[in-house]
Short mmCIF file of the C-alpha atoms (twelve columns), coordinates in Angstrom:
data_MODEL
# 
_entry.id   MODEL 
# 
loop_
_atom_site.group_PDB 
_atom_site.id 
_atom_site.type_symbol 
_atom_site.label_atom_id 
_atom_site.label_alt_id 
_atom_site.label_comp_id 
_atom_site.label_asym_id 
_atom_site.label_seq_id 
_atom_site.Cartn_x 
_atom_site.Cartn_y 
_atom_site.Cartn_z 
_atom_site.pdbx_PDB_model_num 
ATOM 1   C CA . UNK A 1   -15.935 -1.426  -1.482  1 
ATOM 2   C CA . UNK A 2   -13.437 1.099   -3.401  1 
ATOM 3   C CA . UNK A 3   -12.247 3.623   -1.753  1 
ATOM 4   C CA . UNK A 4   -10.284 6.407   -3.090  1 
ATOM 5   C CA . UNK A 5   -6.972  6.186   -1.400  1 
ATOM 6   C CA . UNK A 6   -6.904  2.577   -2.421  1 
ATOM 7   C CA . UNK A 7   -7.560  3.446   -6.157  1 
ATOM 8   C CA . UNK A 8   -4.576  6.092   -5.575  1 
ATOM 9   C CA . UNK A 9   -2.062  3.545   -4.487  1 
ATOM 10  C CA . UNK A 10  -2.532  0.747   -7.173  1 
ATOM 11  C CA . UNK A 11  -1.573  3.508   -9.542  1 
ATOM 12  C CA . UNK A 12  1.921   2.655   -8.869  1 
ATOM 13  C CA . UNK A 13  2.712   -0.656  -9.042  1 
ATOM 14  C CA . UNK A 14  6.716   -0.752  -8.772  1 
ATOM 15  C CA . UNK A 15  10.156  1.553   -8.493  1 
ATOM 16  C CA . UNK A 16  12.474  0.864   -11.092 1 
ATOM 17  C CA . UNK A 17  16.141  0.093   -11.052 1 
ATOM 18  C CA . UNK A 18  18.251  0.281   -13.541 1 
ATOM 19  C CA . UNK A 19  21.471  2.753   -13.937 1 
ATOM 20  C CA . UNK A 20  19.549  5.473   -15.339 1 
ATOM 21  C CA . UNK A 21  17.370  5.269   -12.431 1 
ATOM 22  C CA . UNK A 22  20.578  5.620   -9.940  1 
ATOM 23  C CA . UNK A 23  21.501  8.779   -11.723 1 
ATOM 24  C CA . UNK A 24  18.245  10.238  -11.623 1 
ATOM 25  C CA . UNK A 25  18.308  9.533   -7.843  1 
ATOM 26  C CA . UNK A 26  21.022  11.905  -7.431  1 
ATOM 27  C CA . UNK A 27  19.028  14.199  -8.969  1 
ATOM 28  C CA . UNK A 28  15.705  14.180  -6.336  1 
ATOM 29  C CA . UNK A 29  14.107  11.819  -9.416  1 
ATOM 30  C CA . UNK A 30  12.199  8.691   -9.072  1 
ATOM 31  C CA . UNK A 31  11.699  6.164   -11.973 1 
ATOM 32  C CA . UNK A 32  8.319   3.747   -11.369 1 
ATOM 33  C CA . UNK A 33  6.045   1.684   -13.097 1 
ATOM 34  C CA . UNK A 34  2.394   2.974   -12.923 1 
ATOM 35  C CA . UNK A 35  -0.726  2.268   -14.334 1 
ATOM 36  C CA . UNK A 36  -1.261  3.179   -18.184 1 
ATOM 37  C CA . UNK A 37  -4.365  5.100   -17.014 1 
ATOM 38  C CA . UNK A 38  -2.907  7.148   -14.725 1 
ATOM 39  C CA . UNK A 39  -2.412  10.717  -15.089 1 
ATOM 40  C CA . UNK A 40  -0.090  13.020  -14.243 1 
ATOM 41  C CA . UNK A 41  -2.020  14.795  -11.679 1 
ATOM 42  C CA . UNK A 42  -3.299  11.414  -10.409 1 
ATOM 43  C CA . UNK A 43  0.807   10.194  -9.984  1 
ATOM 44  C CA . UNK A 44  1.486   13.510  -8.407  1 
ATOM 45  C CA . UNK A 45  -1.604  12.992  -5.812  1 
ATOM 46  C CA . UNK A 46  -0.509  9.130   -5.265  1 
ATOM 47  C CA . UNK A 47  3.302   10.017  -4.842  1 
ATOM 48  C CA . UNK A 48  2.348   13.110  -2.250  1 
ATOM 49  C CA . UNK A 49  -0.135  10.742  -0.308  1 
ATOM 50  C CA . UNK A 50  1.918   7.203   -0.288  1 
ATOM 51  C CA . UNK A 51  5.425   9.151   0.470   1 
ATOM 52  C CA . UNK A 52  4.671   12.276  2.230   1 
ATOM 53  C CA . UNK A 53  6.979   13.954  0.400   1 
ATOM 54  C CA . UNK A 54  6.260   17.250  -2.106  1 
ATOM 55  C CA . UNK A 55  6.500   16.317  -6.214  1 
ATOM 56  C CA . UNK A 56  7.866   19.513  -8.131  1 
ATOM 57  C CA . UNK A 57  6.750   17.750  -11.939 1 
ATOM 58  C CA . UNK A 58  6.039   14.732  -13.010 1 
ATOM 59  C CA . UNK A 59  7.162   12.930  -16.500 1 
ATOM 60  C CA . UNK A 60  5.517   10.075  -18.284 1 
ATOM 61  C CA . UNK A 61  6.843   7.740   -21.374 1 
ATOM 62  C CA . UNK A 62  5.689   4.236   -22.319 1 
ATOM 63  C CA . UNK A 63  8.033   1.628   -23.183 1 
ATOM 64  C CA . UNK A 64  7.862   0.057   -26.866 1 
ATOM 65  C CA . UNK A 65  5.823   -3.442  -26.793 1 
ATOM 66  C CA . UNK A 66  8.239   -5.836  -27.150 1 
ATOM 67  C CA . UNK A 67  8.491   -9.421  -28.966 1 
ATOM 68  C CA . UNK A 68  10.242  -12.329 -28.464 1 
ATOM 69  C CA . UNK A 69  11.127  -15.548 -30.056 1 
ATOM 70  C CA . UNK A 70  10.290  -19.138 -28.833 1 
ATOM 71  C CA . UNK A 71  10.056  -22.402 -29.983 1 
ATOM 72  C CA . UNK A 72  6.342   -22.783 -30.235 1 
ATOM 73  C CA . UNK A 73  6.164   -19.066 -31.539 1 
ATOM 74  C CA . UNK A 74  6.430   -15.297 -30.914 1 
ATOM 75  C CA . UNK A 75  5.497   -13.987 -26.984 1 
ATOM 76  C CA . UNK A 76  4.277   -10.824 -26.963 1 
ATOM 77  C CA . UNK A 77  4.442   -8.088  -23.870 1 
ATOM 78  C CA . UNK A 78  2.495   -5.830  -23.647 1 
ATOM 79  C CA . UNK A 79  3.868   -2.224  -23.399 1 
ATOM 80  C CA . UNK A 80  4.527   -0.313  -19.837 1 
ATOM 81  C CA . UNK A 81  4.020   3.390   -18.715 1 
ATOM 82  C CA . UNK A 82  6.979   4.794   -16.752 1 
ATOM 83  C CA . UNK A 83  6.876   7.932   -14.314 1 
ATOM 84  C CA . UNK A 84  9.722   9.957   -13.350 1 
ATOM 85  C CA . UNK A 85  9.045   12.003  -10.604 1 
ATOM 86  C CA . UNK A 86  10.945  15.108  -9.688  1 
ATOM 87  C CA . UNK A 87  10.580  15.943  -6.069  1 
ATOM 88  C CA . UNK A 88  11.211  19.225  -4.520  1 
ATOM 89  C CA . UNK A 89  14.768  20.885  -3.733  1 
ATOM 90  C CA . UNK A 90  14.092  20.543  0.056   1 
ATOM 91  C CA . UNK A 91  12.342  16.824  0.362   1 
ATOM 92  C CA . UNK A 92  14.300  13.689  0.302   1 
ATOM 93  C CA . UNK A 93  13.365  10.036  -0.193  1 
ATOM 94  C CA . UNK A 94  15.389  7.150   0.400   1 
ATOM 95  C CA . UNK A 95  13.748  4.110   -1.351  1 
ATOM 96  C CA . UNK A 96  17.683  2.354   -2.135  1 
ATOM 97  C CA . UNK A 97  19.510  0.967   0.622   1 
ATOM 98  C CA . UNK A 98  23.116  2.041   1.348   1 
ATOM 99  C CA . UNK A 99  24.357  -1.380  0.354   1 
ATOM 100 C CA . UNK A 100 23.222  -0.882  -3.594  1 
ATOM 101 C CA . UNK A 101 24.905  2.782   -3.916  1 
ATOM 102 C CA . UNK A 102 27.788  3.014   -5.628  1 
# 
């Protein structure tokens, strides 16, 4: 049986990491993968409730499908939705470990 708070949390399926990321970071901004259903509201909600930690706004972009060449053809991925999340002046979140920080 589906519950609710289970539905919540498979709306974001990974953090991202790349150097944009690490400069939004220093910014109280968080870059994930989500669900190309979700909504903004619904990211906020899932964010709040996974994290404990208050979201001031909430972005969303999809990445451009992309295609590659192989020898038997063309492989095809599908496109992603992205979330950056922009958390309150006064909450923090560590998700990186000290080692990765520049």
């Amino acid at each position: 049986m589906k519950t609710i708070a289970n539905e919540i949390v498979r709306l974001i399926q990974k953090p991202i990491w790349t150097s944009k990321s690490y400069r939004l970071c220093e910014e109280k901004q968080l870059v994930f993968n989500i669900d190309s259903k979700a909504t903004k509201l619904m990211i906020k909600e899932a964010v709040e409730l996974i994290f404990s930690v208050k979201v001031d706004n909430v972005n969303t972009y999809y990445l451009p499908k992309k295609v590659s060449r192989l020898k038997r053809g063309l492989n095809k991925y599908k496109k992603q939705k992205r979330a950056i999340i922009k958390l309150k002046p006064d909450q923090e979140l560590f998700l990186i470990p000290t080692s990765l920080k520049a």
